[in-house]
VEXLO-514647 format. One record per residue (C-alpha): residue number from 1; residue in three letters; x, y negated, z. Coordinates in nm, 3 decimals. Layout:
<pts>
- nr, rest, xx, yy, zz
- NUM, ala, X, Y, Z
...
</pts>
This chain:
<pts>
- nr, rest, xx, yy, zz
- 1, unk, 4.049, 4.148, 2.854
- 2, unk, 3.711, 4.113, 2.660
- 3, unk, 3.501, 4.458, 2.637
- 4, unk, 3.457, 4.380, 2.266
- 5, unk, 3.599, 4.211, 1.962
- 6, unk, 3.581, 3.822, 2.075
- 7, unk, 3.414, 3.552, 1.821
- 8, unk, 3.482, 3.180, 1.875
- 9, unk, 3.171, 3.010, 1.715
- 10, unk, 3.006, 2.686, 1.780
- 11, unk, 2.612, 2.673, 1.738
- 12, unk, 2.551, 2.449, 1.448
- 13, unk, 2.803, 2.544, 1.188
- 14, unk, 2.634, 2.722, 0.918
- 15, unk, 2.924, 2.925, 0.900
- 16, unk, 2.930, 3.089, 1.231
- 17, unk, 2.554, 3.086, 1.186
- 18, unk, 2.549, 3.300, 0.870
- 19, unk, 2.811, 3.478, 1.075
- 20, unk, 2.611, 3.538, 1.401
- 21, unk, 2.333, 3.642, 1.159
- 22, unk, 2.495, 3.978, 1.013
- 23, unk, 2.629, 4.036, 1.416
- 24, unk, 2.281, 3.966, 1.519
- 25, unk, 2.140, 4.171, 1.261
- 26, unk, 2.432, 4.496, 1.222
- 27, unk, 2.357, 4.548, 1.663
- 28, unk, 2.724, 4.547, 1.726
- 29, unk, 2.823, 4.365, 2.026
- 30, unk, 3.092, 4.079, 2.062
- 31, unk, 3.223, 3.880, 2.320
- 32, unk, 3.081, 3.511, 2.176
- 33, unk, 3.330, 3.192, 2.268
- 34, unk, 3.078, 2.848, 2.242
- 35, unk, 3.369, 2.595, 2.140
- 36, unk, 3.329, 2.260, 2.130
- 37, unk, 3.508, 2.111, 1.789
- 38, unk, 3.644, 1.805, 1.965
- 39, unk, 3.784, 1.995, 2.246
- 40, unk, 3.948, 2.321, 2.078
- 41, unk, 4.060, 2.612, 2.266
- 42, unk, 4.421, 2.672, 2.195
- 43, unk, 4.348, 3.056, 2.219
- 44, unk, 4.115, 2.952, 1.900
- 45, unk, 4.399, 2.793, 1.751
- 46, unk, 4.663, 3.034, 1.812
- 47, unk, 4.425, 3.329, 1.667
- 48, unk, 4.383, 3.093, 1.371
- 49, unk, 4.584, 2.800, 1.218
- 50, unk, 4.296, 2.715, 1.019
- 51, unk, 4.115, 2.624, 1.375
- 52, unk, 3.774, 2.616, 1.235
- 53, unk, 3.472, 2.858, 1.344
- 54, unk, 3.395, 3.144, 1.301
- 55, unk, 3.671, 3.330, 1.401
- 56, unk, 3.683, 3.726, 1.530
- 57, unk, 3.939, 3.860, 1.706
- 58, unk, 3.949, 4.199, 1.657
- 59, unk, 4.016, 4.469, 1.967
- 60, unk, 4.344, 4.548, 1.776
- 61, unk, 4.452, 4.193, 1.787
- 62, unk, 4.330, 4.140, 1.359
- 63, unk, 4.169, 3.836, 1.271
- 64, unk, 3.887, 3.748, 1.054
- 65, unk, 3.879, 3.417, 1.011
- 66, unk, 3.623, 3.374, 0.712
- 67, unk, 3.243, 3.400, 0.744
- 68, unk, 3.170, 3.589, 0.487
- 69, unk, 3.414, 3.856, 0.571
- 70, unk, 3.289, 3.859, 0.933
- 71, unk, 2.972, 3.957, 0.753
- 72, unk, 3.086, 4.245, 0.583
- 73, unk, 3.280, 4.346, 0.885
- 74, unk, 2.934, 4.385, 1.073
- 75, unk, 2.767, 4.468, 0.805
- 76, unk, 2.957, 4.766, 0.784
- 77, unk, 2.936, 4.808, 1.118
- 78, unk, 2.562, 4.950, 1.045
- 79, unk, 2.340, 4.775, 0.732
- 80, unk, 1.995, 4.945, 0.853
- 81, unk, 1.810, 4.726, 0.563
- 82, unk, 2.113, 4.736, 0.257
- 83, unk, 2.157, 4.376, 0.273
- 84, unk, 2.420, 4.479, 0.100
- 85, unk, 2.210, 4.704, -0.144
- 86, unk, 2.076, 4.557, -0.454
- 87, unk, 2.274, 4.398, -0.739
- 88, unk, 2.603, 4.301, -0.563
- 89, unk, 2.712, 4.098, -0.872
- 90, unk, 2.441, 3.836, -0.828
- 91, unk, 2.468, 3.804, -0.479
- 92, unk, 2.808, 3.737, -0.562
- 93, unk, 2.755, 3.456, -0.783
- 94, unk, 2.483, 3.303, -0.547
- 95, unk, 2.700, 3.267, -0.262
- 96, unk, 3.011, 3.124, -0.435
- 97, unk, 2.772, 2.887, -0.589
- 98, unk, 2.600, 2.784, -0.227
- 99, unk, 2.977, 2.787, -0.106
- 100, unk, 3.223, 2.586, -0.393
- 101, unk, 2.997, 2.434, -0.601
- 102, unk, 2.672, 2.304, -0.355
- 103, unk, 2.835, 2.259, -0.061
- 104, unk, 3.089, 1.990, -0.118
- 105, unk, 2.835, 1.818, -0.263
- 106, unk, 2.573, 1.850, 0.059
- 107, unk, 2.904, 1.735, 0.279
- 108, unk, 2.876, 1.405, 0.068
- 109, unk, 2.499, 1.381, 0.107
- 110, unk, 2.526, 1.469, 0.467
- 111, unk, 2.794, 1.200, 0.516
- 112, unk, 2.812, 0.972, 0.244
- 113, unk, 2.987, 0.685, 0.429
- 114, unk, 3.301, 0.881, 0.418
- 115, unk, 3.220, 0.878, 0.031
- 116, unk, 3.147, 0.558, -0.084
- 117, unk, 3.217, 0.590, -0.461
- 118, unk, 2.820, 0.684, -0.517
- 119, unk, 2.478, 0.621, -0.314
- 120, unk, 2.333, 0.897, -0.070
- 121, unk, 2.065, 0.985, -0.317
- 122, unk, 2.369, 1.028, -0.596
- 123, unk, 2.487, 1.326, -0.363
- 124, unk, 2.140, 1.439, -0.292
- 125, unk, 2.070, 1.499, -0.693
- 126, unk, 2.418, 1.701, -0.702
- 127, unk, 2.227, 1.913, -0.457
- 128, unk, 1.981, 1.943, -0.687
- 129, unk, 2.155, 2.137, -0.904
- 130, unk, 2.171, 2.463, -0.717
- 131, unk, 1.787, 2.408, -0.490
- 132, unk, 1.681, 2.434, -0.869
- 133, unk, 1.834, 2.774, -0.938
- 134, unk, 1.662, 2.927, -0.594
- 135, unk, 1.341, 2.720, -0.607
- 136, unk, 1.303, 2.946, -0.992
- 137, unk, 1.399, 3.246, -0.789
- 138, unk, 1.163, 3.203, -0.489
- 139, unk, 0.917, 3.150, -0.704
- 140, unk, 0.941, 3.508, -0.912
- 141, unk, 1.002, 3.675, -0.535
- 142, unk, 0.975, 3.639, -0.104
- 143, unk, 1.344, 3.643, -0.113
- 144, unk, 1.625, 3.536, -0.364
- 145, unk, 1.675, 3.896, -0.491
- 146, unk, 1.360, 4.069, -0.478
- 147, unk, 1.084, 4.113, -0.193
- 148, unk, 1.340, 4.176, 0.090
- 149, unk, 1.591, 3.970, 0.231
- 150, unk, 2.006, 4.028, 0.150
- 151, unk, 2.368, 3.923, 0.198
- 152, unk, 2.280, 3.640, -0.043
- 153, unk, 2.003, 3.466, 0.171
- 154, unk, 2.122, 3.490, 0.504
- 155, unk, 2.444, 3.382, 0.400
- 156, unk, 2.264, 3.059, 0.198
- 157, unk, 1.988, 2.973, 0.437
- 158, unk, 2.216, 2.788, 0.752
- 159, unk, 2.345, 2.544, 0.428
- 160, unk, 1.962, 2.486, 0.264
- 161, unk, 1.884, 2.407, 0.669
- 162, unk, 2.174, 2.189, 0.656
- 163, unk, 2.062, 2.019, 0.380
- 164, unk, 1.707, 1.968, 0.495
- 165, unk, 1.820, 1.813, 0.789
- 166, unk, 1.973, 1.535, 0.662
- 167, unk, 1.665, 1.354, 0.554
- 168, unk, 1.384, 1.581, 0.689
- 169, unk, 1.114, 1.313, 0.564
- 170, unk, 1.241, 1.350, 0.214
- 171, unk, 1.284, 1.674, 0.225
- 172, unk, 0.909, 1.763, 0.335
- 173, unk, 0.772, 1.567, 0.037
- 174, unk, 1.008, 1.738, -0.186
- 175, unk, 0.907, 1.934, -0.475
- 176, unk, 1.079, 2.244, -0.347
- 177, unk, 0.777, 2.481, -0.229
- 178, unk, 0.936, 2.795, -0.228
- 179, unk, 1.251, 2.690, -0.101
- 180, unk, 1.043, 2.541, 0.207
- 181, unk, 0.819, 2.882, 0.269
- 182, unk, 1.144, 3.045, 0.255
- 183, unk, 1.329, 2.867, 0.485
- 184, unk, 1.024, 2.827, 0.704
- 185, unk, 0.976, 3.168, 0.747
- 186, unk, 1.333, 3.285, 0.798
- 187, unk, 1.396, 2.995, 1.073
- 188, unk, 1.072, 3.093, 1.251
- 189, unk, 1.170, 3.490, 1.266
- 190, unk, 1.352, 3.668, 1.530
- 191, unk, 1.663, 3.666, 1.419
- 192, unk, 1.722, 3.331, 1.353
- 193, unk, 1.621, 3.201, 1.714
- 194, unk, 1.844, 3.457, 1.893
- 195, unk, 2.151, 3.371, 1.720
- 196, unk, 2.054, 2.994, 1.781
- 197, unk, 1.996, 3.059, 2.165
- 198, unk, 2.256, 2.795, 2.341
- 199, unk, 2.542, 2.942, 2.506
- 200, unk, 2.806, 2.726, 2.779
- 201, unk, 3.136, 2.585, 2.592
- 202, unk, 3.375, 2.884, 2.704
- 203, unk, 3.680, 2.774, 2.890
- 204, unk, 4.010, 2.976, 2.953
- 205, unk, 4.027, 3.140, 3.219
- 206, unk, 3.678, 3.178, 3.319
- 207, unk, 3.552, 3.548, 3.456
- 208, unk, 3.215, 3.466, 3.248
- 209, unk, 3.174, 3.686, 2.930
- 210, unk, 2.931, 3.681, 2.719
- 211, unk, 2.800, 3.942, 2.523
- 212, unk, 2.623, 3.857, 2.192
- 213, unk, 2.395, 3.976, 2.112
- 214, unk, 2.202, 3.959, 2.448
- 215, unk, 2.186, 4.348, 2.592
- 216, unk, 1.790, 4.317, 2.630
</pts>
């Protein structure tokens, strides 16, 4: 049996990103599961019908199989810098924003032959929408609620990456200068390349755990 509480994940999914970030971040340890989305484990699965990522199996055999609530799991775990200080109510709003509102539409940008009703650059303006609301915030502050980063950026930043990603060219002439220091300087910091270090797929059975973060 795992030492700790197990997470499946899979590196790219800004979901277990944002989720790695408040493990990362709190210091508590996890045994980490690399899955492979083609090629579920059925322990992932049987932990969670949903069988997306993230998903943490607690040492009690509970599940928490949204991000967000991974996040407050760790984050109350140990919250050394209050992400979860500040005013809770906007943080809120933020991240349901970034979450049901801007992220359906950056699934469209990011794939818009699966949508063909409307152009990729149709999608991209949806975007829009909400990079407007935190390129006016960035510009009054470092971070979306003041000078020091919260819940609300590290659980927004693996979707603006996302989104940058899709057409990095247009993206790097885009008007967006604060969003762009922002997410330069978060994705060049510590925290963001450890949780981004690549891990093996994990496969049943197999005496390998690994313990995330790294013991250093």
């Amino acid at each position: 049996m795992p030492a700790f509480p197990v997470l499946y994940s899979f590196r790219r999914c800004p979901y277990a990103i944002r989720a790695r970030l408040a493990i990362q971040y709190s210091g508590v340890y996890v045994s980490l599961r690399e899955v492979v989305l083609r090629d579920k484990p059925q322990a992932l699965i049987e932990a969670s019908s949903k069988g997306t990522v993230p998903v943490l199996v607690l040492a009690d055999d509970r599940v928490i199989d949204e991000s967000l609530d991974i996040m407050d799991w760790a984050l109350a775990q140990n919250d050394p810098d209050r992400w979860l200080g500040g005013n809770q109510e906007q943080q809120n709003l933020l991240i349901n924003t970034n979450d049901h509102v801007f992220k359906p539409w950056l699934d469209q940008y990011k794939y818009p032959d699966r949508h063909p009703d409307y152009s990729q650059a149709y999608y991209r303006e949806r975007c829009e929408g909400f990079l407007l609301q935190l390129e006016q915030r960035l510009a009054a502050s470092p971070c979306l609620l003041g000078d020091k980063l919260t819940l609300a950026d590290t659980a927004i930043i693996p979707f603006i990456r996302q989104f940058s990603l899709v057409d990095k060219p247009w993206f790097a002439q885009s008007p967006y200068g604060h969003i762009k220091r922002w997410l330069s300087g978060f994705l060049q910091g510590p925290l963001f390349n450890r949780v981004m270090e690549k891990y093996p797929q994990w496969v049943a059975g197999s005496s390998d755990e690994v313990i995330f973060p790294r013991m250093r």
